[in-house]
C-alpha positions in Angstrom: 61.8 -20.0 -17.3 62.2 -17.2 -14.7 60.6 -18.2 -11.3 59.9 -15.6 -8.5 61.3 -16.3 -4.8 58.8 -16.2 -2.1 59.7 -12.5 -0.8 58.8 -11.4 -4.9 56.2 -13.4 -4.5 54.5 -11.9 -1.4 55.4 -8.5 -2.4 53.5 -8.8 -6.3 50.6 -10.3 -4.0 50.3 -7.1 -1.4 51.1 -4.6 -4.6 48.3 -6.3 -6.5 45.8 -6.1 -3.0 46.5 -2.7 -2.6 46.2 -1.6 -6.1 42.9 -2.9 -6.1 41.7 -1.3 -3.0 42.9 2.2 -4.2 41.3 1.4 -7.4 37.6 0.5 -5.7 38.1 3.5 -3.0 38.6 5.8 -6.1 35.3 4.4 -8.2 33.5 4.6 -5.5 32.8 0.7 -5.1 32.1 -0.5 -1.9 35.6 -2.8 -0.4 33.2 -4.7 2.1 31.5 -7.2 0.1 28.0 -5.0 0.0 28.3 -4.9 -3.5 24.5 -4.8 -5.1 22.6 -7.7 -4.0 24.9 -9.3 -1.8 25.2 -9.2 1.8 21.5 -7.6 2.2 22.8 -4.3 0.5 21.7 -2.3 -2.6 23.5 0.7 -4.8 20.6 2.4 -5.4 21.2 6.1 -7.8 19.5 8.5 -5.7 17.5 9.8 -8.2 15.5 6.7 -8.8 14.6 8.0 -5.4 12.7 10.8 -5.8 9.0 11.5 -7.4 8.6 11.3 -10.9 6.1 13.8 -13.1 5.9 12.3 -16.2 4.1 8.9 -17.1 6.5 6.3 -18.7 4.2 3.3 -18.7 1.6 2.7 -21.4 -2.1 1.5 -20.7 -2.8 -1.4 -19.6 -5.6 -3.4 -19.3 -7.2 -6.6 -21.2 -5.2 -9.7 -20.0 -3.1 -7.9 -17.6 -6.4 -7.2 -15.4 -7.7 -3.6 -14.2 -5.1 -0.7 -14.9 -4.0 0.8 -11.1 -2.8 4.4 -11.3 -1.6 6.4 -8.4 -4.0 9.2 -7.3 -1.5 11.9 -8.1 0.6 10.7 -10.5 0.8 11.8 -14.0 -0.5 8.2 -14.7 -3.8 8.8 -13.1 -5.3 11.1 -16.0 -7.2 12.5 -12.7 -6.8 16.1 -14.1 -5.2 17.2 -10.8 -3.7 20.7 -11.0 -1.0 19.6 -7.4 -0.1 16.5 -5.4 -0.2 17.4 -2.4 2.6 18.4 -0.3 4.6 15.3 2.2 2.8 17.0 5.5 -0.8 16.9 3.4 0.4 13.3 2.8 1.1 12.6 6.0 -1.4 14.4 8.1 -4.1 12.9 6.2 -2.2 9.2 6.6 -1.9 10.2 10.2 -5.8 10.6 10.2 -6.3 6.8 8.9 -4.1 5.3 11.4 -5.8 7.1 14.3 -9.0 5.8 12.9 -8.2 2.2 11.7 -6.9 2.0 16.2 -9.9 3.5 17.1 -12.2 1.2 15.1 -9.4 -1.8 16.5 -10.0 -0.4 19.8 -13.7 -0.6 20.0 -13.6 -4.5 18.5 -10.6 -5.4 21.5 -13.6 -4.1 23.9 -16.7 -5.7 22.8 -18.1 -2.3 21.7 -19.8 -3.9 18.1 -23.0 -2.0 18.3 -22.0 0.7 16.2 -21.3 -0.8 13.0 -24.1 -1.6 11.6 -24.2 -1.4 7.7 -26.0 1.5 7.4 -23.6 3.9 9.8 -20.5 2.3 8.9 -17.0 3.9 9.9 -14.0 4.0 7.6 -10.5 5.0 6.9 -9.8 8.2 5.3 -9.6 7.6 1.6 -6.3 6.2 -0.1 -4.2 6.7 -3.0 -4.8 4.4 -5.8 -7.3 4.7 -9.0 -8.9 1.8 -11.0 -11.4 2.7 -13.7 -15.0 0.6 -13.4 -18.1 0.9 -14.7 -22.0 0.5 -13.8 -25.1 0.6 -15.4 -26.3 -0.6 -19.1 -24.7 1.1 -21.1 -22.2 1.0 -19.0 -20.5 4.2 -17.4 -17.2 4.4 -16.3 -15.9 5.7 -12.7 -12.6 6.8 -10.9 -12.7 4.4 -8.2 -10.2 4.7 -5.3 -9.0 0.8 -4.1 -9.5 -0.1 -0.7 -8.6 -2.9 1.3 -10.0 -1.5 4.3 -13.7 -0.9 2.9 -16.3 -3.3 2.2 -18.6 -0.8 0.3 -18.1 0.5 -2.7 -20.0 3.9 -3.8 -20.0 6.3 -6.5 -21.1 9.6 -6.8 -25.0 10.1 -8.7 -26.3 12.8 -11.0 -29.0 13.4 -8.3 -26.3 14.7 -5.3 -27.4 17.4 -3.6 -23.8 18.3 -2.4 -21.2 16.9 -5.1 -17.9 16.0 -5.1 -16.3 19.4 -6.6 -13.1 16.9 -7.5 -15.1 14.4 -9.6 -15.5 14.0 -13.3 -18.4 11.6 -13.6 -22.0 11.2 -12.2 -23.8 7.7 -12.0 -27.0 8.7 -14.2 -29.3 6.0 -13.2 -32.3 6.6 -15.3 -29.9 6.1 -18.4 -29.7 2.9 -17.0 -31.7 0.0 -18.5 -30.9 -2.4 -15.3 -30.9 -0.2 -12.3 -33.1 -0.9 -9.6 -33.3 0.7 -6.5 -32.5 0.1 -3.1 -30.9 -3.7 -1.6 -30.7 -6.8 -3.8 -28.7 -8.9 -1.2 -31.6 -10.7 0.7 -29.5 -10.9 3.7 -29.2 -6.9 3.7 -32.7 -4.9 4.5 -31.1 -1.5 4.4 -31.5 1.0 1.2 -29.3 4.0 2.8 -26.1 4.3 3.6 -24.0 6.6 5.7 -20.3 6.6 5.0 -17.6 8.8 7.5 -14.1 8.1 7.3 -11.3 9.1 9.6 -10.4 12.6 8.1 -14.5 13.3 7.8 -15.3 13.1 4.7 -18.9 11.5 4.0 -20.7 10.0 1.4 -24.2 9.4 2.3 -26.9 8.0 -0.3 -29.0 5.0 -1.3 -27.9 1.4 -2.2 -29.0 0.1 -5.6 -28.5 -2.6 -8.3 -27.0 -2.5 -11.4 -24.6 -4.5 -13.8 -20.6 -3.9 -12.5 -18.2 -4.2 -15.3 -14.8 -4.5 -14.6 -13.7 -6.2 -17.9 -15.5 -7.2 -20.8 -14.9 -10.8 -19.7 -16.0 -9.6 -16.2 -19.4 -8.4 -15.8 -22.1 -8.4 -13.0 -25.6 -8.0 -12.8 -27.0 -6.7 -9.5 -24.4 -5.7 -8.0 -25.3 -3.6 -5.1 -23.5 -0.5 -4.4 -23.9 3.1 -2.8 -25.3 5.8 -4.8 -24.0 9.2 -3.5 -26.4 12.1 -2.8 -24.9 14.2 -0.1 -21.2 13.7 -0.4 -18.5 16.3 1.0 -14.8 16.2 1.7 -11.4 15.9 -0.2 -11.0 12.3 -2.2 -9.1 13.8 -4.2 -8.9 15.7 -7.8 -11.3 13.0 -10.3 -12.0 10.4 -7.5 -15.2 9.3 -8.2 -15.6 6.8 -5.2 -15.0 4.2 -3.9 -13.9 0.4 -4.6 -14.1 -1.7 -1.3 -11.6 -4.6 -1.1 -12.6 -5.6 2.4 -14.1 -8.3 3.3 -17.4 -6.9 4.4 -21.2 -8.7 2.7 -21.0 -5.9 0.4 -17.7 -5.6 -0.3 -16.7 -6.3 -4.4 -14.8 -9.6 -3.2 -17.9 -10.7 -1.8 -20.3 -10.0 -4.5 -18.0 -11.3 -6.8 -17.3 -14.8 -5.1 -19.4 -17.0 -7.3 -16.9 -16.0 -9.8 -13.5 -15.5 -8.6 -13.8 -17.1 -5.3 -12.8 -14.6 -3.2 -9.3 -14.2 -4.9 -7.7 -11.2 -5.9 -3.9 -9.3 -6.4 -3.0 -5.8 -7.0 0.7 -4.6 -7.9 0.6 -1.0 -6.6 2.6 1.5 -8.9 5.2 3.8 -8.7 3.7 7.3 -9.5 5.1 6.8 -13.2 4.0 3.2 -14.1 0.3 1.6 -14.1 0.3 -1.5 -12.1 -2.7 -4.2 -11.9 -5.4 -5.3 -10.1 -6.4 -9.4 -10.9 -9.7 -11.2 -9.6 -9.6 -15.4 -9.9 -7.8 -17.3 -11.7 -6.0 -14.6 -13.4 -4.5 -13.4 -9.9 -3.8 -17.5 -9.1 -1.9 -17.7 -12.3 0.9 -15.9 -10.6 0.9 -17.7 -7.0 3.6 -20.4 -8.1 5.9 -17.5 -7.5 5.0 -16.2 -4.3 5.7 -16.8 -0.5 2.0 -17.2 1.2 1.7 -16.2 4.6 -2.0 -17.6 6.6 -4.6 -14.9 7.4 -5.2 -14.8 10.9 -8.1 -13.1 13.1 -8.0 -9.6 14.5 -9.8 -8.1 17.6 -13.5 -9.4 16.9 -13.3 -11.3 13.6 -12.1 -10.8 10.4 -15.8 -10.4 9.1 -16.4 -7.7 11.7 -13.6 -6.0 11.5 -13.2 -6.0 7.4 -9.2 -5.9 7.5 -6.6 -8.6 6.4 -4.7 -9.6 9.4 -1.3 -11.9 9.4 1.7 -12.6 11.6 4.9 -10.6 11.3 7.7 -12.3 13.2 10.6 -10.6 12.9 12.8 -7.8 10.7 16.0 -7.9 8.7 18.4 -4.5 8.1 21.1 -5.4 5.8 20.6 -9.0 6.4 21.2 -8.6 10.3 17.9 -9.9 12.1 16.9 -7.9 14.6 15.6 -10.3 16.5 12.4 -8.5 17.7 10.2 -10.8 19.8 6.9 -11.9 17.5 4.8 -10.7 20.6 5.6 -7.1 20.1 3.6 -7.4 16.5 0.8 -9.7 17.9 -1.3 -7.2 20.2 -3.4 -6.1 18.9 -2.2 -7.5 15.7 -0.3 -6.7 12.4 -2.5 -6.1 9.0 -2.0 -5.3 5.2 -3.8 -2.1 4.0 -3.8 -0.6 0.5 -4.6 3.2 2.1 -1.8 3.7 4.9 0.9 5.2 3.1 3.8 5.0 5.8 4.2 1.3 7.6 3.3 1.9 11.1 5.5 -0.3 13.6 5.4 -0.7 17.8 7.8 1.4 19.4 10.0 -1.1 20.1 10.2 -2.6 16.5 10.5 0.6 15.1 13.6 1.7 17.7 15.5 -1.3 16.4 14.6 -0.7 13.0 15.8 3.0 13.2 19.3 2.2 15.2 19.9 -0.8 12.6 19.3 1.6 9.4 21.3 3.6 11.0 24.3 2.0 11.6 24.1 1.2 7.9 23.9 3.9 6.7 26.6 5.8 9.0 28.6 6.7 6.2 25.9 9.4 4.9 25.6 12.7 6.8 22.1 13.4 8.4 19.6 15.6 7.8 18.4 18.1 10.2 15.3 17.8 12.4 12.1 17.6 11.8 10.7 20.1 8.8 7.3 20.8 10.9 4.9 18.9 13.1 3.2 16.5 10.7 6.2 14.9 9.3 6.4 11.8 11.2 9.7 10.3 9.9 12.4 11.1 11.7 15.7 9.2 10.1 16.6 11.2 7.1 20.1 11.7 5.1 20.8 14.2 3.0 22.4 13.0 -0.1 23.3 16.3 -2.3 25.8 15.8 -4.7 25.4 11.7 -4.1 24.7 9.7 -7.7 24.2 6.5 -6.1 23.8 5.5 -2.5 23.8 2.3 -0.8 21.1 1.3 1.0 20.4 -1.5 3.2 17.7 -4.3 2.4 14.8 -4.6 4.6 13.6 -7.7 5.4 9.7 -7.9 6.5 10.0 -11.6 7.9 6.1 -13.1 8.5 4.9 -16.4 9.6 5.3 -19.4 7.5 8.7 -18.3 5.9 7.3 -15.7 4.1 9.8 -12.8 3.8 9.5 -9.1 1.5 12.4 -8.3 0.5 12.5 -4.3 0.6 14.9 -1.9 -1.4 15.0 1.7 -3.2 11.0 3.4 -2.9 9.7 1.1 -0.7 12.9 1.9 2.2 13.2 5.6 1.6 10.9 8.6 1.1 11.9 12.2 -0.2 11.0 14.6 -2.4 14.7 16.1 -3.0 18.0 14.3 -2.4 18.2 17.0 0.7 15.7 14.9 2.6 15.4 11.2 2.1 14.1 9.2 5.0 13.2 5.8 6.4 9.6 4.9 5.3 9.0 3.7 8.3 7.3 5.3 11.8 6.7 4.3 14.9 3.4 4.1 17.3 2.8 6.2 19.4 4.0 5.5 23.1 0.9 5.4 25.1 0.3 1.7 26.6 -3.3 2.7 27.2 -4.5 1.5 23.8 -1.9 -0.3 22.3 -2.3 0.3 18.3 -1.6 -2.1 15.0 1.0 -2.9 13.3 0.0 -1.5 9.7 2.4 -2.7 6.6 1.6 0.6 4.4 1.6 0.9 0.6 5.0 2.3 0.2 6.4 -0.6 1.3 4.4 -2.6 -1.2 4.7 -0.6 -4.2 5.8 -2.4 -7.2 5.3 -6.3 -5.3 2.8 -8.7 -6.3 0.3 -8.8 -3.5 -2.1 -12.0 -3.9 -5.4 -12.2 -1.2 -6.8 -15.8 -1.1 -9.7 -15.3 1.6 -11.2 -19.0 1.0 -7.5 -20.3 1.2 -7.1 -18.3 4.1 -3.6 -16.4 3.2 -1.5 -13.9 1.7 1.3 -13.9 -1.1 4.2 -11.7 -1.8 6.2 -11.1 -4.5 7.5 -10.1 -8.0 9.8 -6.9 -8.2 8.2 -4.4 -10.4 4.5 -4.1 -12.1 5.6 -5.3 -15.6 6.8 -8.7 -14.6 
């Protein structure tokens, strides 16, 4: 048998090495070990990137819970002629921010006296769609999912100035069970007057009807807003709204006998239908999540109506920043189903940026700014690129639980000639400092469980259909 001397030996071993390199160098394989999955990288084609127009997910419903669509997407069944364009997007999501730190603002100085329930102040509208119903017979509405509402509203045959968008009117003398006015003894109030940040209103009267949100699912007096003078854009078949807060009136309320003040949502991608689960069909799923504890905002988290929690820390391609937790804990950090873009302190988000781009150093930029209402500001353009390899972002929060982020829910672009961090920062005044807000495009497609009698938050999942 033929042996090899050591020399051979060596030389076979660098031939074979090199071989091997050339071969990866040529496919286009990473050589550093940030292969997909591994080492906090992904190889992500670009074109799972960008927005999709046609709907590739069938109806859900039934078992699965309440069918979530995206307000735009071809999903929706909205009958929207355009999505809007990204500065729409963005001015509009610039507009909820402003508002959600100058509601924060008001609670961090004492100022309460203007939110009573009948001149409430809310976010501008947001960008996801369930379908539910009021009345006996029951009819069906459009309803836009809020986390940061706690009334929930839909627009009435009887408006004086209508929704020009919306596809259905709450008739309530073809309902056998309406009643007028409050059926909460706790609440006095029949009117309501509703502004959000981009001023739009929705003013009306409270009343009482049967909700019905599945068959299994249904509610008599239920009090909600009945819209008479109503103006502004929700958007092309909005409806109204569902409020998610955590608000008297807000649907978790109301529904607490039942559910207990649990509920989940996976947000969709513009071409799937995710979910939206109340009780024990949202607990089924908490085995396999990471819970992180609700904590209180400025005021409390009745007064205020948002979901707050602790966010520690951040990971770019499994290198931990190492931001201190302070920087996220005034005023605070919360969760909110409207903000599109995740809104970070300066200083988070300047690490964040210099880490994602050291990543992604091998990718040319993009230049500037398109105009003035495009906040991001770390884009790549990535013509010609089939796949590109993005670094994982880690979202660590207290109690151990991290979101793991990749593809959508790290980038934003409408063509491969502009993809950017999803990310922004604050702005850099210290007069009022503002919130950290974890936006919905860095939750799309996760499990998001809210336990408000357990006092905490779950993540996880990968994807609406598991």
């Amino acid at each position: 048998m033929a042996t090899l001397c050591p020399s051979t030996a060596i030389y076979h071993l660098l031939f074979s090495s090199l071989l091997l390199f050339f071969s990866c160098y040529v496919s286009g394989i990473p050589v550093y070990g940030a292969e997909e999955g591994k080492d906090g990288f992904h190889s992500t084609p670009v074109s799972s990137l960008l927005p999709k127009n046609k709907c590739s997910a069938s109806a859900r419903g039934g078992s699965q819970g309440l069918p979530i669509t995206q307000k735009y997407g071809p999903c929706s069944g909205s009958g929207h002629s355009q999505p809007p364009s990204p500065q729409e997007i963005f001015g509009r999501d610039e507009s909820r921010v402003s508002f959600i730190n100058s509601k924060c603002n008001q609670y961090t100085s004492g100022n309460l006296k203007n939110h009573a329930h009948n001149n409430n102040l809310f976010d501008e509208d947001g960008n996801f769609l369930v379908d539910v119903a009021f009345g006996t017979p029951p009819q069906k509405f459009k309803l836009i999912l809020d986390t940061g509402s706690s009334i929930t509203w839909t627009q009435c045959k009887a408006c004086v100035n209508c929704l020009q968008d919306s596809h259905q009117y709450f008739d309530s003398s073809a309902s056998s069970t309406y009643s007028f006015g409050s059926c909460i003894p706790s609440t006095v109030e029949n009117h309501y007057n509703m502004t959000y940040g981009d001023e739009s209103t929705s003013v009306g009267n409270y009343g009482c009807d049967t909700m019905t949100l599945e068959p299994s699912d249904v509610f008599p007096k239920f009090q909600f807003g009945c819209g008479i003078n109503n103006k502004g854009d929700f958007g092309s078949g909005v409806d109204g709204m569902l409020g998610l807060g955590q608000g008297q009136l807000s649907t978790v309320s109301q529904t607490a006998s039942k559910f207990n003040k649990v509920f989940s949502y996976c947000l969709p991608e513009e071409d799937s239908i995710g979910s939206l689960l109340f009780g024990e069909k949202a607990t089924s799923q908490s085995s396999s999540l990471k819970f992180t504890s609700l904590v209180n905002g400025p005021g409390t988290l009745q007064e205020s109506g948002y979901y707050f929690v602790n966010l520690s820390d951040i990971s770019v391609g499994n290198e931990r920043l190492n931001i201190p937790s302070s920087v996220f804990a005034s005023p605070g950090t919360i969760i909110d189903s409207g903000t599109v873009i995740t809104r970070l302190p300066q200083r988070a988000y300047s690490a964040l940026k210099a880490a994602f781009k050291k990543a992604m150093a091998k990718y040319p930029l993009s230049n500037g700014r398109p105009n003035e209402n495009d906040m991001l500001d770390t884009c790549y353009s990535l013509s010609g690129t089939s796949d590109v390899l993005l670094p994982e972002i880690v979202l660590h929060f207290g109690g151990g639980a991290d979101v793991r982020l990749s593809g959508k829910r790290v980038v934003w672009g409408n063509d491969t000639s502009r993809l950017c961090l999803a990310f922004a920062g604050n702005s850099k005044s210290t007069m009022n400092p503002e919130l950290t807000i974890i936006g919905n495009r860095q939750q799309v497609s996760l499990t998001v469980l809210y336990d408000i009698q357990g006092g905490r938050i779950g993540f996880g999942g990968n994807g609406c259909s598991n």
